[in-house]
C-alpha angles and dihedrals in degrees: 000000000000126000086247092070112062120058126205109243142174142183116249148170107228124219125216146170125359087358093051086047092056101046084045086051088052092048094045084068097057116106089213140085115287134235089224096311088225110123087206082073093053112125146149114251111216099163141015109216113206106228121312156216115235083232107048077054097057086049094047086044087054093049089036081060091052105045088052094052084056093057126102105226105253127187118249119205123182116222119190125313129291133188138206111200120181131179103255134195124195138147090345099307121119138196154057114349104196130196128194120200144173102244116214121237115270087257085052104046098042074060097055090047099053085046089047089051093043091056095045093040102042116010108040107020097056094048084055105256118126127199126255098217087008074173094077119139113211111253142141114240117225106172138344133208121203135222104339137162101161104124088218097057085052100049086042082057093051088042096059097038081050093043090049096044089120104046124125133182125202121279115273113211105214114209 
């Protein structure tokens, strides 16, 4: 199979309007690279696929319809910023990779993770696909940094999740 046809894909809640604005506001604040700093391209990731075929996506896309007819709407409320950070290793290149999120309330996230579970437990796994980072916790990414070691990014990093704890965003109600 050749590399063009798979395609890296992943399952996400998109945000949108005045939700999508306030968590753009927070990020324009951040003194790091962005992920496209475009608020129109805000979402919740529930779940990394490894490549894929066009056609296996056209078949996840069809049981991803179903399993979201089949959920009840929830609300979804932002509390504060989180970050992963990981040693990386590529092309030569070596340090911190660092990702900022918006984390979602304790109600909310309790939420994503029953969702997450109900997409890798009954939707995808008995049809046969597996996830890539089945591990995923739902977040929305606001910005990355890439393969840093300097002492002062990292503490820049600590100083605006610490400097945004209270933060909230309105309540999105996921249909």
């Amino acid at each position: 199979m050749e590399q063009g046809d798979l395609k890296r894909a992943f399952i996400a809640i998109k945000i949108a309007g005045e939700h999508a604005q306030a968590l753009g506001e927070v990020s324009d604040g951040l003194p790091v690279r962005w992920v496209k700093n475009n608020p129109e391209n805000f979402h919740i990731s529930l779940a990394f696929l490894d490549a894929v075929k066009g056609e296996k996506l056209e078949y996840l896309s069809a049981m991803l319809k179903i399993c979201a007819a089949k959920t009840d709407a929830f609300d979804l409320h932002f509390e504060g910023l989180g970050k992963f950070s990981s040693e990386e290793r590529h092309k030569g290149k070596s340090g911190q990779r660092v990702v900022i999120f918006a984390k979602p309330d304790a109600e909310s996230y309790k939420t994503l993770v029953e969702l997450h579970k109900e997409l890798a437990f009954k939707v995808l796994r008995p049809h046969g696909y597996k996830f890539g980072r089945n591990n995923v916790v739902p977040h929305n990414t606001l910005a990355k940094i890439y393969f840093t070691n300097k002492p002062d990014e990292l503490q820049e990093v600590d100083d605006v999740i610490e400097e945004h704890h209270g933060m909230t965003t309105p309540s999105l109600r996921c249909t």
